[in-house]
N, C-alpha and C positions, 0 to 999 in steps of 0.2 A: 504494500500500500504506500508504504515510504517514497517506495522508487516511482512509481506510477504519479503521488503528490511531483514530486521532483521533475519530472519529465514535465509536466503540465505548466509548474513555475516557468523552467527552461524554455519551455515554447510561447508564454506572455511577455518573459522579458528580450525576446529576438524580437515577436513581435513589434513591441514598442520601441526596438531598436535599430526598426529600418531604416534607411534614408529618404526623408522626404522630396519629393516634388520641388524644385524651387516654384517658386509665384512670381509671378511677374506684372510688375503695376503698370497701368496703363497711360500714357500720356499722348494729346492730340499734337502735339507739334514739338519739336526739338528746342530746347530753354539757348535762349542767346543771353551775353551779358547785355545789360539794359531794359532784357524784358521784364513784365510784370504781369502776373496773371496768375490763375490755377497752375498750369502746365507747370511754373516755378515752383506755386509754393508744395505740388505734388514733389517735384525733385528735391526741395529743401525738406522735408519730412522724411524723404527716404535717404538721404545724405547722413542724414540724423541716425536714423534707424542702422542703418548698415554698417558705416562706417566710423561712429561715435562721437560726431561730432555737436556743438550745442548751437546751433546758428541759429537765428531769428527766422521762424515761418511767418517771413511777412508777402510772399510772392515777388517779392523785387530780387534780382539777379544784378545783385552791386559787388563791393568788392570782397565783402564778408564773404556771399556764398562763393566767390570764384577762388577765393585765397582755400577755402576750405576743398573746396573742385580738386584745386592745385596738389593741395596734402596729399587728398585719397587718390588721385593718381600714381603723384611719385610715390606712395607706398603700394604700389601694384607694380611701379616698374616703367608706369608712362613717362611722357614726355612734362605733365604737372604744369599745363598751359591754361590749367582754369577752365577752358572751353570742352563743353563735350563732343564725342564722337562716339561712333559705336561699339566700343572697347568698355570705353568708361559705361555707356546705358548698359550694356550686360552686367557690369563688376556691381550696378546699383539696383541691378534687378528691375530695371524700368523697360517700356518698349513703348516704341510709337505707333499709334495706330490712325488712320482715316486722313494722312498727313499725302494730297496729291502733289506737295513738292517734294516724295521721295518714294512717289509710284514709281511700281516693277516694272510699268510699260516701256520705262527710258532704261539704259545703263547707267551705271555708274557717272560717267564719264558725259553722257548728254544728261542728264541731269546736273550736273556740275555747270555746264556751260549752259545751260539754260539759266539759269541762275545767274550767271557773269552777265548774260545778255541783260535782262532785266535792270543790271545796274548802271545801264549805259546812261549818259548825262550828268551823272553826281560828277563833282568839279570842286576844287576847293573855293574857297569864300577869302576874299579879298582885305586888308587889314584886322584888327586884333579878332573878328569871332571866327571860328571854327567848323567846319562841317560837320556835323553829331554824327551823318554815314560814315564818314572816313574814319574818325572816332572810334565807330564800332569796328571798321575791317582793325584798326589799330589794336585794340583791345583783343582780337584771337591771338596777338603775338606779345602782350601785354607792356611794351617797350615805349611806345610817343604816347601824346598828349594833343597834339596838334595835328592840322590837316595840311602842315608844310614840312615835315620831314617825307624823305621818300619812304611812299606806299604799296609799291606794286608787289613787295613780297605777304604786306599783310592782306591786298585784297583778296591775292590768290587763297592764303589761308582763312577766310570769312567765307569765299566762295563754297573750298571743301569743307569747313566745318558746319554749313547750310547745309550742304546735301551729304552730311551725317559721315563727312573721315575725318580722320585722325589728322589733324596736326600736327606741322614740325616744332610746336609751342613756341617759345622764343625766337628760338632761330628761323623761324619763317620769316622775319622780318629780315634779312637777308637775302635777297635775292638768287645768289648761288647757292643758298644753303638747298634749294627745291632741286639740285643734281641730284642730290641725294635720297630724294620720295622716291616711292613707287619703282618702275624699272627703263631703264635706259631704251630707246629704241633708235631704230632708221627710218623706221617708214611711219610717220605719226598720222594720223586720226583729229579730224576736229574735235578740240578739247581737251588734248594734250595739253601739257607745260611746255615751253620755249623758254629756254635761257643765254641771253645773249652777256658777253662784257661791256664795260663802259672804261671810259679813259684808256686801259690797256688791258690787253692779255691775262695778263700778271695781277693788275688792282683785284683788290677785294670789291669792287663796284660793280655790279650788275645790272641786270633786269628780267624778269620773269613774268608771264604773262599765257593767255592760253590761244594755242595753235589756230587757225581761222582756212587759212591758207596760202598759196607760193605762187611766188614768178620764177623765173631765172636770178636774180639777182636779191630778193630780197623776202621776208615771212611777212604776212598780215597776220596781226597780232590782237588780241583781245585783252586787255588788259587796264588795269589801273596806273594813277600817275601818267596817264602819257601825254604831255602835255596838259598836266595839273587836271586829267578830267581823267574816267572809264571811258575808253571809246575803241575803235578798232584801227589799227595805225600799221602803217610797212615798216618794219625794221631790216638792212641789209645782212646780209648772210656772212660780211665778212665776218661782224661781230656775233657769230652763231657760236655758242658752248655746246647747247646738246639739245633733244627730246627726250620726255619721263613721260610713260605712260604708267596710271593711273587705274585703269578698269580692269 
């Protein structure tokens, strides 16, 4: 009888000691820093929950929850750029749903530049105010303040951090640093990355923007900063670095 009690214990406590299901919470659109709404204060709750953090569930996406973003990244091994991507929504048990800026009907990669395009016309603002758009591409690389340092490596990363990838966090604000995403190619794809130099060969000065298309002589480029605007501009090929595809 002993043995039979025994066995019966043994088999409630495996029971209760299977591994659960994770749950996965639900949110309508991807949280930007700046935003405010449910979508927010739903990731500031789970932040909380998962990660142990004490932040204010007030649905604003300022610098509290991005500084906190940052932690629970770089203790998973990310890049700790504040901004989410689809690394981070798994690590916090979130998923988006009903969100048509990251329908399965595009790839990767045209959804990215569908996105770009959409941005076309923000321009910086002339004497002391500020562009609050460029602000925000600024804020996925968390580096300026202003909408007169050069831009074009953070629009790219606001781009991808819109249609839900990963960040190069800081270093996206570098220009060169985007040789480094995704995978090198020859033969690029509208929506690629382009990375060209600037000054010289050699300079740490670049430009990065997304692929459009080509002449003989030069890339039409999609991109931020060109000419203090988002717009679509020919860069010559002498100053070509590379293509990174993405998808």
């Amino acid at each position: 009888m002993e043995v039979l009690l025994k066995k019966i214990l043994d088999l409630i406590v495996n029971f209760f000691s299977l591994p659960t299901a994770e749950v996965f919470v639900s949110i309508n659109k991807m949280p930007m820093p700046h935003d405010r709404g449910e979508h927010v204060l739903i990731l500031q709750k789970q932040l909380n929950k998962v990660s142990g953090s004490q932040i204010a569930e007030d649905g604003a996406y300022g610098l509290q929850t991005k500084t906190a973003i940052g932690r629970f990244q770089k203790s998973k091994g990310l890049s700790g750029s504040g901004v989410l991507g689809p690394k981070t929504l798994s690590l916090l048990n979130l998923k988006i749903v009903d969100n048509q800026s990251l329908s399965t009907d595009l790839s990767t990669r045209e959804r990215v530049y569908k996105i770009a395009v959409g941005e076309i016309g923000q321009k910086e603002m002339s004497g002391a105010k500020h562009n609050d758009r460029i602000l925000e591409y600024h804020s996925t690389t968390g580096q300026f303040s202003d909408d007169e340092t050069s831009w074009c490596g953070s629009f790219v990363s606001w781009c991808l951090a819109q249609g839900g990838l990963e960040t190069l966090g800081a270093r996206g604000a570098s220009a060169r640093a985007w040789l480094t995403y995704g995978k090198k190619t020859n033969s690029p794809t509208r929506g690629d990355l382009v990375i060209f130099w600037r000054k010289s060969p050699t300079s740490w000065q670049g430009h990065v923007g997304f692929y459009v298309d080509e002449t003989k002589t030069h890339i039409r480029v999609l991109g931020g900063n060109q000419g203090d605007a988002v717009n679509i501009k020919l860069y010559s090929k002498a100053q070509f670095l590379g293509y990174v595809s993405f998808n």
